[in-house]
C-alpha positions in Angstrom: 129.7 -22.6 34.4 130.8 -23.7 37.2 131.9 -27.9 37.4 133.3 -29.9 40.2 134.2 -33.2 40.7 135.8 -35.0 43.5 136.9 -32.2 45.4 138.9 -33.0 48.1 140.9 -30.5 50.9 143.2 -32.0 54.2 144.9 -30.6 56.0 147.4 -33.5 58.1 145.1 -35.5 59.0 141.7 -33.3 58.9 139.8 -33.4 55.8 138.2 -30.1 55.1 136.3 -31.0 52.1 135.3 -34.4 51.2 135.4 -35.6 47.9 132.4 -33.2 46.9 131.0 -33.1 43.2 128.7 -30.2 42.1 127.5 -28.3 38.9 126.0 -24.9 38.6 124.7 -23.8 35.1 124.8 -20.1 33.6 121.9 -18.2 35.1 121.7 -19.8 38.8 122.0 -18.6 42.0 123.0 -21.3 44.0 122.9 -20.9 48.4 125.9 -22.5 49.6 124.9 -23.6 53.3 126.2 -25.3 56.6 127.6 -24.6 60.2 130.5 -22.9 61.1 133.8 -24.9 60.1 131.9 -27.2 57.6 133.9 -26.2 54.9 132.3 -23.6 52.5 134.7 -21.0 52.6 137.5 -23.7 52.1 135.5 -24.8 48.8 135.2 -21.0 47.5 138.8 -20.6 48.4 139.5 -23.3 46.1 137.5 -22.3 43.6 139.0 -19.0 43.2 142.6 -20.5 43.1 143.9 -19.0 46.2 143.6 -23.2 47.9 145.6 -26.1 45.8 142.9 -29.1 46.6 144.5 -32.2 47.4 142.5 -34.1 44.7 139.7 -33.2 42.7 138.8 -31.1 39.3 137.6 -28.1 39.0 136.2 -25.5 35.9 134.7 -22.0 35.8 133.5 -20.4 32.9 135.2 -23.4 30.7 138.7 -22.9 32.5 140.5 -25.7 33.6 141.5 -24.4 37.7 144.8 -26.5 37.5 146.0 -25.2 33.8 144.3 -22.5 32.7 143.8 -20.7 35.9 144.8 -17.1 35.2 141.7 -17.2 32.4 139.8 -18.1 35.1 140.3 -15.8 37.5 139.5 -13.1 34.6 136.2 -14.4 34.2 135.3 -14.4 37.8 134.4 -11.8 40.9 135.2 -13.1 44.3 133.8 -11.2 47.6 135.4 -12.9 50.3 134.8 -13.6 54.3 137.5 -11.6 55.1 139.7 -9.2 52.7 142.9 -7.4 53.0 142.3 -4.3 51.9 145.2 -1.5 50.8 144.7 0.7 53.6 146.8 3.6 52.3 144.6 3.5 49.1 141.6 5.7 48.9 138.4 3.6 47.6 138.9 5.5 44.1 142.7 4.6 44.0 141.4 0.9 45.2 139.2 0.7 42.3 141.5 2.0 39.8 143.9 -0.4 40.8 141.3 -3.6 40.3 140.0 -1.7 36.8 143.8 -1.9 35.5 145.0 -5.6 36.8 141.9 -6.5 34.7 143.0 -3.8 31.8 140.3 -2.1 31.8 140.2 0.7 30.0 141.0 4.4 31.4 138.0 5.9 30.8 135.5 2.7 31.6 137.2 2.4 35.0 137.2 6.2 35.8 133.1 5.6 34.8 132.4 2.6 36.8 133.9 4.2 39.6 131.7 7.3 39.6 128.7 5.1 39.2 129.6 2.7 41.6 130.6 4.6 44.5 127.0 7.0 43.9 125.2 3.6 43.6 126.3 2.1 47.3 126.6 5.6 48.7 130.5 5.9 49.1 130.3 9.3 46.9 131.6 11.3 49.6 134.0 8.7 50.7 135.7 8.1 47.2 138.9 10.3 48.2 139.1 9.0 51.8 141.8 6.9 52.6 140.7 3.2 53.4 141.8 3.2 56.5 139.4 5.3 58.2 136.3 3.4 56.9 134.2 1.6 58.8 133.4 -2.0 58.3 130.3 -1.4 56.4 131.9 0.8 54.1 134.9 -2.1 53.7 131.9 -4.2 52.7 130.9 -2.4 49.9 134.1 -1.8 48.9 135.0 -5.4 48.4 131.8 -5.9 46.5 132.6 -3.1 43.9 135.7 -4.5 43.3 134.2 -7.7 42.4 131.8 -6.3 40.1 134.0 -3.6 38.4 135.1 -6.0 35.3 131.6 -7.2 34.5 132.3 -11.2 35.8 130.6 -13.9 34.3 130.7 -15.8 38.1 130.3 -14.3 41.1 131.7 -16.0 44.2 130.3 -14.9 47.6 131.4 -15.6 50.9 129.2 -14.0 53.5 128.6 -10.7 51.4 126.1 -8.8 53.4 128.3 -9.2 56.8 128.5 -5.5 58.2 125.9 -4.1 55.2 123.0 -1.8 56.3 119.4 -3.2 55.4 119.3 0.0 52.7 122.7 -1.8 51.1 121.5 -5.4 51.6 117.8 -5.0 49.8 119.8 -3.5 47.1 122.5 -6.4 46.2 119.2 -9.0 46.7 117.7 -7.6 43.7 121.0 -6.5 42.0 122.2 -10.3 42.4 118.3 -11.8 41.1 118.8 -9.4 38.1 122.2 -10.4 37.1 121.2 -14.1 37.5 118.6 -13.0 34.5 121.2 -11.6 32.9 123.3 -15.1 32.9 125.9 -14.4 35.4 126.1 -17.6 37.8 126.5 -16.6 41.7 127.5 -19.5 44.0 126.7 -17.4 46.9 128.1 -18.7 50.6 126.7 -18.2 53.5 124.7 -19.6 57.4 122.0 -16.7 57.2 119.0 -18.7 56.0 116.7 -16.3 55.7 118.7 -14.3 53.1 119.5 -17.9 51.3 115.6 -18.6 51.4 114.3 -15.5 49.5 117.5 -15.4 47.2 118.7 -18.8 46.0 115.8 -20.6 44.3 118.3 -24.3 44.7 120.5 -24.8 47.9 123.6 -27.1 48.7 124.5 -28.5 52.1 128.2 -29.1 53.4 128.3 -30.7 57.1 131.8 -32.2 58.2 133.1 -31.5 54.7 130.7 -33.9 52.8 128.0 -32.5 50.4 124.5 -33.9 52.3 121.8 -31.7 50.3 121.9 -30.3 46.6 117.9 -29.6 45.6 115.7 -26.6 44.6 114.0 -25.3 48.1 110.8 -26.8 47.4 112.0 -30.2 46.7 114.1 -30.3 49.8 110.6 -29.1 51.8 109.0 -32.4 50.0 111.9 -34.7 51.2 111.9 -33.4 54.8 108.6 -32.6 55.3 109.8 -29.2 56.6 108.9 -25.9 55.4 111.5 -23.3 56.7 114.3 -23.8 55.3 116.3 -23.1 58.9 114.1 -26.4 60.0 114.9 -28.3 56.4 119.0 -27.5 58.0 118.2 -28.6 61.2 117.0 -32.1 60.2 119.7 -32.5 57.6 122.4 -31.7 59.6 121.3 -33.2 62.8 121.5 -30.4 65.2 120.4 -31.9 68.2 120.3 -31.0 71.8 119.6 -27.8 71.2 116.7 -27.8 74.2 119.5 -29.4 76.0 121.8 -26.8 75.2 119.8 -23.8 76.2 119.2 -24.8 79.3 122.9 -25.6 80.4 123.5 -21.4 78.5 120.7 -20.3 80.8 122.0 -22.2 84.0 125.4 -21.0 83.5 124.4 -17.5 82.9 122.3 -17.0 85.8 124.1 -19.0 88.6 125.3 -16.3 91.4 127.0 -19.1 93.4 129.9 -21.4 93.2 129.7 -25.2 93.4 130.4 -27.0 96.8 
C-alpha cells in the first residue's frame, strides 16, 4: 500500500532525507521513529504531496505520487504535527467542509459528523467556533477530519500531542482495529512507549538515513535490548547522556558566577 524507493529531500546543501527505500503492506501498523530533526515529518510530508522530493518514487494505495497524485490523496487520511485550522469555522462547518472536498454525500457527512463528534466528546462543542478550542480539542478535530472519508492509509504525525489519556486509549484500539480491518497506518512519532504497545514493526530515521526497519522482537534479538527506548538508544548512538545530565544539573544549580 504504501512503496518507496530512493527517497531523497535537500534543502541547499542539507539533505533531509537520504535516499530511503521502504514498503508497508495493507494491514500494518508501522512506528515511524527518530530524534527531533531526523526527518520523519519531512518523509510524511512527502508522502502526502504537500513536499516535491528531490529524487526518489513514491506510491500509496497503487497511485503514482508524481502522476496520479490527486487519486492519491483521495485514498489517504493525513493528521499532521501541526495544522492550520479554519478558525471562523465551527467543528461541524469544518467537517462538512472535508465531507464535500471528498463528495461525500449530504446525508453520510451530516451522520459521520454526529457520530464523530459524540465518539471523541466534542458533542457540545460541534457549534462552537474553532477558535475558542483548546489544543486538545484541535487534536481531535484534525483526527476526525482524517477519518471522515473512510481512508485506505492513514498518515500520522504525532497524533496524540495534546490528547487526554480517555482520548489516547481510545485511538490505540481504534487504530489496532482498523489495521484488522486492512487500513495501513504509517504512524510518526518519538514517544516509544506509545510505538511499543501499538506498532508490532518499527523504522528508524537518524540524520535522514533509514538505520532500522524490523518487527520489535527481532530488533530486541539484534541489539540484545529489550525496551524499545534502549533498542533507540543503541541504534542511534545517543551518547553522553550521563555526561549530559550532569553539565543540566550544574548549570541549573550554580548560584554564583565564574571568576
Amino acid at each position: 500500500m504504501i512503496q518507496v524507493s530512493h527517497l531523497t529531500k535537500k534543502y541547499g546543501q542539507n539533505t533531509a532525507v537520504d535516499d530511503i527505500s521502504f514498503e508497508v503492506k495493507q494491514g500494518e501498523i508501522v512506528g515511524y521513529l527518530g530524534p527531533n530533526g531526523a526527518g520523519k515529518s519531512t518523509t510524511l510530508k512527502m508522502l502526502v504531496g504537500l513536499l516535491q522530493p528531490t529524487s526518489g518514487e513514491i506510491a500509496v494505495a497503487g497511485y503514482n505520487a508524481e502522476t496520479e497524485l490527486l487519486e492519491l490523496k483521495r485514498h489517504i487520511g493525513y493528521v499532521p504535527e501541526e495544522a492550520q485550522l479554519y478558525e471562523h469555522l465551527t467543528l461541524v462547518e469544518h467537517l462538512q467542509l472535508i465531507g464535500r472536498l471528498y463528495h461525500l454525500e449530504e446525508r453520510l457527512i451530516a451522520q459521520k459528523i454526529k457520530e464523530l463528534a459524540k465518539l471523541f466528546d466534542m458533542a457540545f462543542q460541534a457549534n462552537q467556533r474553532i477558535s475558542g478550542f483548546s489544543q486538545g480539542m484541535r487534536q481531535k478535530c484534525i483526527i476526525m477530519s482524517a477519518l471522515m472519508h473512510n481512508p485506505d492509509v492513514l498518515f500520522l504525525d504525532e497524533p496524540f500531542t495534546n490528547l487526554d489519556v480517555g482520548t489516547v486509549t481510545l485511538m490505540k484500539t481504534l487504530l489496532q482495529r482498523l489495521a484488522e480491518l486492512g487500513k495501513t497506518i504509517l504512524y510518526c512519532t518519538h514517544i516509544l512507549e506509545v510505538a511499543e504497545t501499538l506498532c508490532p514493526r518499527i523504522m528508524i530515521i537518524d540524520a535522514g538515513k533509514l538505520i532500522a526497519d524490523a518487527p520489535v522482537e527481532e530488533l530486541r534479538q539484534q541489539t540484545n535490548q529489550t525496551a524499545l527506548n534502549e533498542i533507540f538508544t543503541q541504534l542511534t548512538d545517543t551518547t553522553g547522556i550521563d555526561e549530559k545530565t550532569e553539565e543540566a544539573i550544574r548549570i541549573v544549580t550554580e548560584n554564583t558566577l565564574d571568576a
